[in-house]
C-alpha positions in Angstrom: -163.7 29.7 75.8 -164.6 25.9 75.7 -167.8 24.7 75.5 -167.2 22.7 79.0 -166.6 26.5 80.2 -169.5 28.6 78.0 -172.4 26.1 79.1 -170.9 26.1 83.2 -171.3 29.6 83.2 -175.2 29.5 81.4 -178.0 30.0 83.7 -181.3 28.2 83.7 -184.3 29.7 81.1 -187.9 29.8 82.0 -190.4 29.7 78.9 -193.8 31.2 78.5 -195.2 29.9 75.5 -198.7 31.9 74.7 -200.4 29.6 72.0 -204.3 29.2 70.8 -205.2 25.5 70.6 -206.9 25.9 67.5 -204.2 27.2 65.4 -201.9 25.6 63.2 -198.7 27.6 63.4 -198.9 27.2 67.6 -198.6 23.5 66.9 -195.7 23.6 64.2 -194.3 26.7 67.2 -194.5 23.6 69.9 -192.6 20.8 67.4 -189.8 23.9 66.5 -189.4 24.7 70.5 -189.1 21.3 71.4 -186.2 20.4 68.9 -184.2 23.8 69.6 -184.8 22.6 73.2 -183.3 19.2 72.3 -180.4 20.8 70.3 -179.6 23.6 73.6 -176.5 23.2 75.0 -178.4 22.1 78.7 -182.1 21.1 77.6 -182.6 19.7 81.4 -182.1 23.9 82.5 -185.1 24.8 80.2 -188.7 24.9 81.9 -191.2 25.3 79.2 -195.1 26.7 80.5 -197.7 26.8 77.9 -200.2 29.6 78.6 -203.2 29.2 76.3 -205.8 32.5 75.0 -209.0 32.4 72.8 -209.4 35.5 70.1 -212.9 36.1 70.4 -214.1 39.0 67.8 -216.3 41.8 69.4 -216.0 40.7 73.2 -214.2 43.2 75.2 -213.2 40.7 78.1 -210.9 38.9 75.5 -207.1 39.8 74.9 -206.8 40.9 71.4 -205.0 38.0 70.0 -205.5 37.1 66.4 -203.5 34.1 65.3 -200.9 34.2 62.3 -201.4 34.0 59.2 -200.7 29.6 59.1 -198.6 28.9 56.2 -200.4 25.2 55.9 -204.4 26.5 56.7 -206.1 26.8 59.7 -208.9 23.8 61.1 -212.2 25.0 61.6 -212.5 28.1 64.5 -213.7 26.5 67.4 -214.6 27.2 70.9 -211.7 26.3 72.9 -212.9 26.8 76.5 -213.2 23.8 77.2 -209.6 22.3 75.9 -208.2 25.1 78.0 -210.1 24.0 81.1 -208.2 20.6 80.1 -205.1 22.0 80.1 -205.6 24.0 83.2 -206.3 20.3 84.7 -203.6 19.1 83.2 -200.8 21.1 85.4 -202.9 20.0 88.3 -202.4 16.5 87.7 -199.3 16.1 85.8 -197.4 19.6 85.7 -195.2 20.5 82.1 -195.2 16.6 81.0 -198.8 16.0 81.3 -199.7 19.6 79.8 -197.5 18.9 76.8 -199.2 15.8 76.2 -202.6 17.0 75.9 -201.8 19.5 73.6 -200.0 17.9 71.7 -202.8 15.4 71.4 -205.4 18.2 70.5 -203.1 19.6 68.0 -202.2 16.4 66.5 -206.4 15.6 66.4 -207.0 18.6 64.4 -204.0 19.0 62.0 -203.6 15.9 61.4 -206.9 13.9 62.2 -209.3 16.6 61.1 -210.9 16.6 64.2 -212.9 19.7 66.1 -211.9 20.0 69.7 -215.4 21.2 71.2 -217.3 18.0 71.8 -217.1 17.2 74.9 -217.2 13.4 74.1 -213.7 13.8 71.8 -212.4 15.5 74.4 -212.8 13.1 77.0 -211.1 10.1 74.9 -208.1 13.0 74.2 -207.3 13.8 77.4 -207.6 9.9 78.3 -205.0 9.2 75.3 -202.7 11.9 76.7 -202.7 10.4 80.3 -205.4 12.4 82.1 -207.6 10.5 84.6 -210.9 10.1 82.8 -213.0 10.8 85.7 -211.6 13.9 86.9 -212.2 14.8 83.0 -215.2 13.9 83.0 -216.1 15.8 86.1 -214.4 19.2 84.3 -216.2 18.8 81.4 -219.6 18.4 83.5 -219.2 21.9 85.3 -216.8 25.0 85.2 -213.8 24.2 87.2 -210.9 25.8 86.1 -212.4 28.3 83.9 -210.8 30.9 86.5 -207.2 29.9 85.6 -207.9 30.0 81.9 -209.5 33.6 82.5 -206.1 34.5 84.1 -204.3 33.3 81.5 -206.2 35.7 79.4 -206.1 38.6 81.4 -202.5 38.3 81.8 -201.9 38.3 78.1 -203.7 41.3 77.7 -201.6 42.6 80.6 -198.6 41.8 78.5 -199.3 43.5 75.5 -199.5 39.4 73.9 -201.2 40.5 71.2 -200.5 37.4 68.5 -199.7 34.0 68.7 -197.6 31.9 69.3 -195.5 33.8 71.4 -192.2 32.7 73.3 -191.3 34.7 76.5 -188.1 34.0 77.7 -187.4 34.6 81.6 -190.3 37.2 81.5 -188.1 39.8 79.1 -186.9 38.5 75.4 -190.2 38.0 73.6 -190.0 36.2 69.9 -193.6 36.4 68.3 -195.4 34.6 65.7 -193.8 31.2 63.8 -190.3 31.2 64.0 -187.5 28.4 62.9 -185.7 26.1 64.8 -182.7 28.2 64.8 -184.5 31.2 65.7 -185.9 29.7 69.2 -182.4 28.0 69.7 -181.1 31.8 69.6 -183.9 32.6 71.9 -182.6 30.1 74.3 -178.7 30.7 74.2 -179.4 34.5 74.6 -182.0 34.4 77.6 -179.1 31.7 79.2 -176.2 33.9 79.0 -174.9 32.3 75.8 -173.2 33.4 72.7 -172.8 32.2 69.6 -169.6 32.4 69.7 -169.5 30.1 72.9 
């Protein structure tokens, strides 16, 4: 079959990308999906939704999540509540662009920056360097909107049996946990569309 034929017969791929904001392998997991995505046959058939979870030890409420092991360290555990509210803000305002920005920006300010993501006054200039309307940050930051959607986000990763991170769900079925490579989520991807490797 030609490759005009293999990719005219692929169907469209939904991702569910389960990450903790403070861990180092989510944010090598985000670079990785976003090249395989780049390298996929049809990248503009691929919608990516990052669903964030905090492992909190000892609180029953929590999913049991425990990040990988990082191969390059780990920052500083912080309280992420906060960052997540952000990003639950984020697909108000923006939807998938706007939400990969910001957490790209958070990752970026702790791996790279050395910077803890649970002062409110570093988050606030994030957000704003992301694209997030400083006001409406600022107004999230002062109160609890949003927590509800990060609580789902929890619940439902309990639900699934999401029990490390970071996690790819393909079209709710094909699940690839922890770090993987490039060509790994690129398999993930040709598999959940109907592809080969033979196409």
């Amino acid at each position: 079959m030609t490759l005009h034929g293999a990719t005219d017969r692929a169907k469209a791929v939904a991702l569910d990308v389960w990450i903790a904001l403070d861990d180092r392998d989510c944010f090598l997991a985000k670079e990785r999906i976003t090249t395989a995505i780049a390298q996929f046959e049809r990248p503009h058939e691929v919608t990516t939704r990052f669903r964030t979870v905090e492992f909190q030890p000892g609180q029953d409420s929590a999913p049991a999540v425990r990040p990988q092991a990082s191969t390059g360290g780990q920052a500083k555990p912080t309280g992420t509540l906060d960052a997540q509210r952000l990003v639950a803000l984020a697909v108000v305002m923006g939807g998938p662009a706007l939400v990969s920005a910001l957490i790209e920006r958070l990752f970026v300010a702790q791996f790279q920056e050395q910077t803890a993501i649970d002062d409110p006054g570093t988050l606030l200039r994030l957000a704003a360097e992301a694209g997030l309307d400083e006001t409406w940050v600022a107004a999230v930051l002062a109160g609890s909107s949003h927590t509800d959607a990060v609580r789902a986000d929890q619940s439902a990763a309990a639900e699934q049996g999401i029990d490390t991170v970071p996690c790819v769900v393909a079209d709710g079925g094909a699940v690839l946990a922890g770090l993987a490579t490039v060509e790994e989520y690129l398999s993930l991807l040709r598999s959940a569309a109907g592809l080969s490797d033979a196409d």
